[in-house]
N, C-alpha and C positions, 0 to 999 in steps of 0.2 A: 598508543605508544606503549605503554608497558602499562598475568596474567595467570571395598577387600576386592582384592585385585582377584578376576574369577577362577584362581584354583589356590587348592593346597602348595605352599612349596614356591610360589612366584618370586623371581627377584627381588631382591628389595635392595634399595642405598643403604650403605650404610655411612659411619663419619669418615672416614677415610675413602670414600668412595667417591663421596660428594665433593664434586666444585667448589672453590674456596672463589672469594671474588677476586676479580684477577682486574689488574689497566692496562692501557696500551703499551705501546714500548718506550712511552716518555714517561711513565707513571712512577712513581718513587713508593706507592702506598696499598695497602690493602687494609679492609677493615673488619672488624667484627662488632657484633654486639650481644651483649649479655642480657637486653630488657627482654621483661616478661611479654608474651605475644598478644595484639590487640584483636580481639572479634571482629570479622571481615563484617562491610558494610550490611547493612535493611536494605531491601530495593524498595526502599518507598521512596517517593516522586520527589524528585529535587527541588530545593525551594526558588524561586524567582526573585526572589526578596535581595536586597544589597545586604551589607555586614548588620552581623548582630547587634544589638548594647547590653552588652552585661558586664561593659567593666571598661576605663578609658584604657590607654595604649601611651606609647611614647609618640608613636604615628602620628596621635589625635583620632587613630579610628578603633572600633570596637574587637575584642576579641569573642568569638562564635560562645556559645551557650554550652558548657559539656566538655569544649577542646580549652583544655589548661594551656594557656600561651599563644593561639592558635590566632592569628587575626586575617579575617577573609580580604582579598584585596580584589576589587572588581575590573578596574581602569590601568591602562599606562600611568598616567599619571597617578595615582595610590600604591602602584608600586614601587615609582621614582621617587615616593616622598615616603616611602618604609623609613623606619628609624634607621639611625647611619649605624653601623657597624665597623667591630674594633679587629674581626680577622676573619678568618676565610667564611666565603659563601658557598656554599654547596644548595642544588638543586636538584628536583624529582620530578619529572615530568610524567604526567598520567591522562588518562581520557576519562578518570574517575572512576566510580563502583569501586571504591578502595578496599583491597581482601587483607589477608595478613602478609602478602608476597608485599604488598606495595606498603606495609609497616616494617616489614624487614628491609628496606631501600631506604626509609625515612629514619631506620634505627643506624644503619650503616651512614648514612648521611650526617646525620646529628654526632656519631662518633667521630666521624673526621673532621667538624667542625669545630665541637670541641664547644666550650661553654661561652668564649669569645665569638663565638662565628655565628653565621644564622643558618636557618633552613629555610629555603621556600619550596612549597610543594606547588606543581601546576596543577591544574585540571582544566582540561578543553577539550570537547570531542571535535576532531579534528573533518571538517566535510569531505577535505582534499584527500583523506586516506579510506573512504567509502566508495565502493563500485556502486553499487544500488542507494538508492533512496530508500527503499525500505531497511535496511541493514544499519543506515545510521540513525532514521527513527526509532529501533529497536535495542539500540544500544543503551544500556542503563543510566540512567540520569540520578546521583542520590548526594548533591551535592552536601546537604542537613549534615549527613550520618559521614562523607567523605571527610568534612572538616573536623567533625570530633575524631574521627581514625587518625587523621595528621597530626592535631595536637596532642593525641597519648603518646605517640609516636616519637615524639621529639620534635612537632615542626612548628617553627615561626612563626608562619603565613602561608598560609594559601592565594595564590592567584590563580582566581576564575574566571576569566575575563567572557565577552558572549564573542558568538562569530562576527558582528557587527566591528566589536572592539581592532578583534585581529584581522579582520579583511577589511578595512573601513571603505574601500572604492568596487569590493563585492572581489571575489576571487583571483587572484593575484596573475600579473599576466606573466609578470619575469618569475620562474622556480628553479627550484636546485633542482639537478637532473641526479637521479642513483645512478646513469652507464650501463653495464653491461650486469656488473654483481647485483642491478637492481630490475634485470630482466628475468633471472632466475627464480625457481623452485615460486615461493612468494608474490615474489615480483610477474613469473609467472599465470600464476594463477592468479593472481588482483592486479594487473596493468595499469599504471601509473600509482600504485599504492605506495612506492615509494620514494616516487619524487614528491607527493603529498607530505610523506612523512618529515622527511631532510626539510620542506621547505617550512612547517613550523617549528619544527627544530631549532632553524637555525635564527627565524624571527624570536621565539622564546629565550636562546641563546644571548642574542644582544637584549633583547628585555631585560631579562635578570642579571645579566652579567656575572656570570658564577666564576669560581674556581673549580671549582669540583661539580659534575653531573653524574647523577646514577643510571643506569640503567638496567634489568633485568637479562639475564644469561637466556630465559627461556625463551626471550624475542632474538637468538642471535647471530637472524641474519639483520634486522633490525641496530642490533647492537655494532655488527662489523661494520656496517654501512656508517654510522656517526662517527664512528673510530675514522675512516677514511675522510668522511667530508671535513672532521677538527683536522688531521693531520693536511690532507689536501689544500684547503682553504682557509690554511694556519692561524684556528681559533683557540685564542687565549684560552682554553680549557682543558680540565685532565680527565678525561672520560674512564669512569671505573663501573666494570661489573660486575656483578652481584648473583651468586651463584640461585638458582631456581629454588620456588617454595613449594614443597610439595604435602598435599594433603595423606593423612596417615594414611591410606588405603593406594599411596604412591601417583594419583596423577596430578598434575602440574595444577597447582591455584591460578585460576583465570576469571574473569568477569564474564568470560558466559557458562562456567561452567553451570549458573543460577537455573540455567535453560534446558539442562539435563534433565529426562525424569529418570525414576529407578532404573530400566531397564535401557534405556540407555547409557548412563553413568554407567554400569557394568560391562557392556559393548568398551566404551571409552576407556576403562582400564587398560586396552590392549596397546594402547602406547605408550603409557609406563614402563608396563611387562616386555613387551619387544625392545624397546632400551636397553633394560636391563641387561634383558636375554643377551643381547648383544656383548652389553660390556660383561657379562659374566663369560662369555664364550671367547672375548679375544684377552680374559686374564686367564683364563682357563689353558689358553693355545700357548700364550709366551713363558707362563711356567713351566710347561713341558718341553718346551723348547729351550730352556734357560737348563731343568733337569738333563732332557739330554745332553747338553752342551756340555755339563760338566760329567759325565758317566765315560768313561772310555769304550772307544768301539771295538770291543775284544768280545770273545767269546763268552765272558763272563757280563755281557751288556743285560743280557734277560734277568742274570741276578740279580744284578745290581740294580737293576730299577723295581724290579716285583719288593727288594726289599726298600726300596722309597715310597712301596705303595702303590705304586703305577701298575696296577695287573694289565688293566690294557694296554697301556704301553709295550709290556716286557710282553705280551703277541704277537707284536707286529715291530721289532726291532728294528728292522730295516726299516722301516716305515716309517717311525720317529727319526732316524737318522739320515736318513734323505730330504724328510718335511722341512718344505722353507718357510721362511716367515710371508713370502708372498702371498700365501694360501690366505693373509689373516684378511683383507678386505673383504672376498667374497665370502668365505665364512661367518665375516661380521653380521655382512646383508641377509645371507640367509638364515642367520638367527633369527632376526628381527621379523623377517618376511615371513619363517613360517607363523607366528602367534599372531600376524595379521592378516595370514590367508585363512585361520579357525576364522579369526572375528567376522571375516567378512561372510561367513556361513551363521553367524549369531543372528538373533531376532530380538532387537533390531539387526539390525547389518550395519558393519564399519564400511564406509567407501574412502578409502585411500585415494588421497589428492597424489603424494607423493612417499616415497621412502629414499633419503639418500645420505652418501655418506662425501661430505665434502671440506677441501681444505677451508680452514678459517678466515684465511688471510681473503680470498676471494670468491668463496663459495664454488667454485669449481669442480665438480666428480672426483673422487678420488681415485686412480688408475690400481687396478688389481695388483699389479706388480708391486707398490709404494709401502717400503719394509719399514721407514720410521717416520717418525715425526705426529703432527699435531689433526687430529680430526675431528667434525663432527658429525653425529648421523642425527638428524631432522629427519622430522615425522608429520603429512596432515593430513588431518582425514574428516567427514562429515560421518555423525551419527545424528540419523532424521536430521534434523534442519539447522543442525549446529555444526561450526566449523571450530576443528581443536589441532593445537601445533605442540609440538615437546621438542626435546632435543637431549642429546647429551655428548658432553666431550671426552675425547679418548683419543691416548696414546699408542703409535703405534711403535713396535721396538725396544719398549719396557721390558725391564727383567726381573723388577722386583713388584 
């Protein structure tokens, strides 16, 4: 569930650039936080062990060794006997290998909660959302180092429950189906991966009973999907996300990035950078288009835009004043697409799963003609044996 770019001169986010965490359309709230950032987990081996004892609880159970506040809770039942709470609950659901993206989920969590409230953080690697057997063996187990991340973080409690716990009759025969938004791009390429996902979801969902659940912007086809099934199957929760955490050299914090070697990570850059590319090219197209807009179409049009600085522009004045804003989808994609058609000549080699650019509300293509509104362009690709996804949202129709 929730995861130096190779040239001179690469895009980069900036604050204003970056996603702010946004909710649904019943959401009243948005959050930030100010805490300093926690060091992404050790991949050393997860402990098998139950809770800690370094300290009693109100619970009656232990709080972890290292995580200030932090109490592991293994069972349904240790989780229904948490210490009672005076206001909102908010929850994190994660598959562990906790990085600093999933401390920044637990800092915005803990802010909306407020000092009356709790946090719990999950952790479960979920088997329903593994195609291969091998892939979920492979998956980081660090539960030790996960708990101390949660408690710096701001979190309560951890519940880790085993697959035992959560499947108790072994894999579930009735699941939430994802539809149609969950046969795309993702859903695609991992088949059934997200009716696996929705269906612990929505089990963890009545476990904890939250007010508030986070989720990660980076996962968001992952993120629209839970948005639909609380709206759909009218769950008492307010699902907020939580704009991407990205590592200074700009690609997305993930739990495999672990599995990168050099020369790959450097491949891997290239889906940062073609984001970028991206949204730097359709702020690039709607200023010009906003410049033209306000320049009169007279004969004085070359001066007047050479002196806004536009020398290209003022070349091809007709050009500018014909250009419609239709032009911006395809020109989006073919930002992106060129700095992933170099990668895929790098060695290693990028192999692009997908590149697309689609509405939020349903994951849907975005039609080349479509002059405003809300989009995203998802990205995924394998470098050697690792499979990585980015994303970033943009406006289309903007003027400023």
């Amino acid at each position: 569930m929730t995861h130096a770019p190779g040239g001179a001169g690469a895009p980069r986010p900036t604050a204003a650039d970056s996603p702010r965490p946004t909710t649904d359309s019943t959401a009243t709230m948005t959050t930030t936080s100010a805490h300093a950032p926690v060091a992404p987990a050790s991949a050393s081996p997860a402990s098998a062990s139950g809770p800690h004892a370094s300290g009693p609880h109100a619970s009656g159970l232990h709080a972890s060794a290292g995580s200030p506040g932090a109490v592991l809770l293994r069972t349904a039942a240790e989780l229904a006997g948490f210490a009672p709470r005076n206001g909102l609950r908010a929850v994190v659901m994660t598959m562990g290998a906790l990085h600093e993206g999933h401390a920044t989920l637990i800092r915005a969590a803990r802010a909306a909660a407020g000092r009356d409230g709790q946090v719990v953080v999950t952790v479960f690697v979920n088997p329903l959302q593994f195609g291969e057997a091998a892939d979920l063996e492979r998956y980081p187990r660090t539960l030790d180092a996960d708990v101390a991340v949660a408690g710096a973080a701001g979190a309560d409690a951890v519940f880790a429950p085993s697959v035992e716990e959560v499947y108790p009759g072994g894999e579930p025969q009735v699941r939430i189906s994802a539809g149609p938004m969950g046969e795309r791009l993702e859903g695609a390429s991992r088949p059934g991966h997200f009716d696996g996902m929705l269906t612990v979801v929505a089990k963890l969902l009545h476990l904890t009973r939250p007010d508030l659940a986070f989720y990660g912007q980076k996962d968001a086809q992952q993120l629209a999907l839970i948005r639909r099934m609380a709206r759909d199957l009218n769950f008492p929760v307010e699902i907020v996300g939580v704009e991407t955490v990205r590592e200074p050299d700009g690609l997305a914090l993930s739990s495999r990035n672990r599995f990168l070697d050099p020369g790959e990570r450097h491949t891997a850059l290239a889906l940062s950078r073609a984001l970028f590319a991206a949204h730097d090219r359709l702020a690039a197209q709607q200023a010009l288009h906003a410049r033209a807009q306000t320049t009169a179409a007279t004969t004085g049009r070359a001066a007047a835009l050479t002196a806004l600085g536009e020398a290209r522009a003022a070349a091809d004045t007709q050009a500018v004043a014909l250009a419609r804003p239709v032009d911006g989808p395809a020109a989006v994609r073919a930002a992106a697409q060129l700095i992933l058609d170099d990668a895929a000549a790098e060695q290693p080699p990028l192999a692009l799963d997908y590149l697309a650019l689609v509405d939020p509300a349903d994951f849907t293509e975005i039609p080349d003609d479509r002059t405003t509104g809300e989009a995203i362009l998802a990205v995924a690709a394998r470098v050697g044996t690792t499979r990585l996804i980015d994303n970033i949202p943009l406006t289309f129709g903007a003027t400023t």
